[in-house]
C-alpha positions, -999 to +999 in steps of 0.1 A: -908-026+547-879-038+522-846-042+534-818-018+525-787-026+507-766-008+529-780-021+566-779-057+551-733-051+558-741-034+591-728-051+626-744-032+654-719-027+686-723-028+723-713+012+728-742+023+704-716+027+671-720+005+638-694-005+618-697-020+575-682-052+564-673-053+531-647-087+524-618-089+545-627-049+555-645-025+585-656+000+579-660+030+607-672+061+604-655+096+617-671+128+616-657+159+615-675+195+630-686+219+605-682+256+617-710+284+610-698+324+616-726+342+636-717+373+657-681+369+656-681+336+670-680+305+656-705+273+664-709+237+651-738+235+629-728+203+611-712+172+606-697+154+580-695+115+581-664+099+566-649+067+559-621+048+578-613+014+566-595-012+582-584-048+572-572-066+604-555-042+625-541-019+591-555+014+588-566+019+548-569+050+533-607+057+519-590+059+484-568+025+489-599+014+498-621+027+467-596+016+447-600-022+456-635-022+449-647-038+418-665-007+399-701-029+400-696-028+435-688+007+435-729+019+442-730-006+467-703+005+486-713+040+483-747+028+501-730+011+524-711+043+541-736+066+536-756+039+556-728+035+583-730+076+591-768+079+593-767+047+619-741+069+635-750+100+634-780+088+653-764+076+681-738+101+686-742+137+673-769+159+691-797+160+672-798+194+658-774+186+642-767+189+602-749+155+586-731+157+556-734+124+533-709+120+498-729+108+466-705+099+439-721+109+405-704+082+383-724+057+399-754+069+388-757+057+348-795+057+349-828+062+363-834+032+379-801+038+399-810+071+413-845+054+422-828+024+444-807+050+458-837+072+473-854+043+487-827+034+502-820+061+514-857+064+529-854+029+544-820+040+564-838+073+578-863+057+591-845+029+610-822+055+625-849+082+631-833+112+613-856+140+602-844+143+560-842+175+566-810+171+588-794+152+559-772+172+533-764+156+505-731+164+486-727+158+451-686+154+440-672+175+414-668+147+393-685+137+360-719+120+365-728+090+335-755+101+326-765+139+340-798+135+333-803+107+359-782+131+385-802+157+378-836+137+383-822+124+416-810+155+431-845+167+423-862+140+440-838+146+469-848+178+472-889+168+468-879+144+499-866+173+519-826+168+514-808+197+509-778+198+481-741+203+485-715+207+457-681+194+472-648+207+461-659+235+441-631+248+422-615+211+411-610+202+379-642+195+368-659+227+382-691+241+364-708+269+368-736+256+341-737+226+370-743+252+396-774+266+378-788+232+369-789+213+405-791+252+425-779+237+455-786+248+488-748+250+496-718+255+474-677+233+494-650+252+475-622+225+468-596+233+499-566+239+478-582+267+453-594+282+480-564+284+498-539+296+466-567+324+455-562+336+491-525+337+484-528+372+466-551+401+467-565+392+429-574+359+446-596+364+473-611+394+459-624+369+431-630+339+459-649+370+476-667+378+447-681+348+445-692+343+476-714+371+473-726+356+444-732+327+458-751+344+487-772+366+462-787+334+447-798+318+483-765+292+485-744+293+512-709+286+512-679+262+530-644+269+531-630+236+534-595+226+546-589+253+568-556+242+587-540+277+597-556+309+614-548+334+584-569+309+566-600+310+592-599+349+594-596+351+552-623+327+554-647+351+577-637+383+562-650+367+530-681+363+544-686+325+540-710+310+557-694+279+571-656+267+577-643+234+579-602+221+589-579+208+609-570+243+625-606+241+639-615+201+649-600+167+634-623+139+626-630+121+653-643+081+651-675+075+665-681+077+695-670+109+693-667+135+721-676+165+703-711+170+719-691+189+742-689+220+713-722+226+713-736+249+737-705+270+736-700+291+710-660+302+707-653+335+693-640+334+654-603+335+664-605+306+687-620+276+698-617+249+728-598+216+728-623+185+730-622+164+753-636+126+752-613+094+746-604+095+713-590+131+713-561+140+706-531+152+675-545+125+654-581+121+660-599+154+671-588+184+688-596+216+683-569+241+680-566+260+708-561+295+691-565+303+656-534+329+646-546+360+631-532+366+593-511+403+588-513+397+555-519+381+522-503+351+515-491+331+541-490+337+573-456+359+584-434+354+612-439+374+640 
């Protein structure tokens, strides 16, 4: 079997984890816990892998990071971490568990690209053992080079058994004509218009709205950036499907200790702290109680 682009960077460690090299950079993963509603309680269904870079002992930001990449690097660097959180994802997260993997679409400029991609893609699944259809793959709100290429790939992702995410729905470059091309299985609304269109009653009865539409055509939905309890109650009473932020679990690096979620479902206004080594303010604990909202807007002083 070939060898894939992305395992080629990969150094295996003794606790189970991988880590990239790329240059004078590590690369790590984190994952963070993806939140469904069901019964008025809230379990983690999914996980979403995301990049931490380090040169020496400096923590990089993933967009520092990006930004030092040559663009003909760019694909294989995308490779690269979507390789790193299969890898982990396989050693550390329960295996029901959904993964979330980013695909940028400016990387992908014409057929032949997309092609390399999926076998790459196939060759990584394979050495870690993940069923594709745990994997779900989110496309970026951002302008593709050449659409017809994304479109082909997303569906020969789909043929393979991936499902489809758009991320930050709502951005800049939103499209509902985008929507109805790919259909995806699931529909991130970008954290920040989500959070002002809950700021007034006009707001969220359109963010509702479309949720509903959403729902109608077979996508489901995730609020993303959910860092306050008016938000998370907005969120369910919306009828989203999933919810993702800080006011719920913090990434965590891998290892992480967030197994420990899993057979105990919290109800939708709270959720238990994890426990695990790398816990903690900065790295992955889960709010203890998520305030209730009175009102629209933000949340008011008791």
């Amino acid at each position: 079997m070939s060898r894939s682009i992305g395992l080629a960077h990969i150094v295996r460690n003794a606790d189970g984890t991988s880590t990239g090299i790329w240059g004078a950079h590590v690369l790590k993963t984190a994952f963070q816990p993806i939140f469904a509603f069901a019964d008025g309680k809230l379990r983690v269904v999914a996980f979403e892998g995301l990049m931490r870079p380090y040169r020496g002992d400096e923590a990089w930001t993933p967009l520092a990071f990006l930004n030092s990449v040559p663009a003909a690097d760019r694909l294989h660097v995308e490779t690269l971490t979507r390789t790193l959180h299969l890898l982990n994802a396989a050693s550390c997260l329960s295996p029901d568990a959904d993964i979330f993997v980013n695909f940028d679409p400016s990387v992908f400029t014409e057929h032949s690209v997309a092609e390399a991609a999926l076998r790459d893609m196939r060759l990584v699944l394979h050495e870690a053992g993940i069923d594709p259809r745990r994997v779900v793959c989110e496309v970026t709100e951002q302008k593709s080079a050449s659409q017809e290429a994304l479109f082909d790939f997303v569906a020969a992702l789909k043929r393979s058994g991936f499902r489809i995410a758009i991320d930050d729905f709502g951005a800049e470059d939103s499209d509902m004509s985008r929507i109805r091309e790919l259909h995806p299985d699931i529909v991130k609304f970008d954290a920040r218009w989500a959070t002002w269109l809950m700021e007034s009653g006009p707001g969220y009865a359109l963010l509702t709205t479309m949720v509903s539409t959403f729902a109608e055509q077979g996508i489901r939905t995730v609020f993303e950036g959910i860092e306050e309890g008016w938000q998370l109650e907005l969120a369910e009473r919306s009828g989203a499907s999933m919810v993702q932020g800080y006011a719920l679990a913090r990434p965590e690096l891998a290892p992480t200790s967030f197994s420990a979620f899993r057979s105990d479902p919290q109800p939708a206004g709270t959720a238990s702290p994890a426990s695990g080594s790398n816990a903690g303010p900065a790295s992955g604990r889960v709010a203890a109680t998520a305030r209730r909202a009175r009102n629209f807007g933000r949340r008011q002083t008791p």
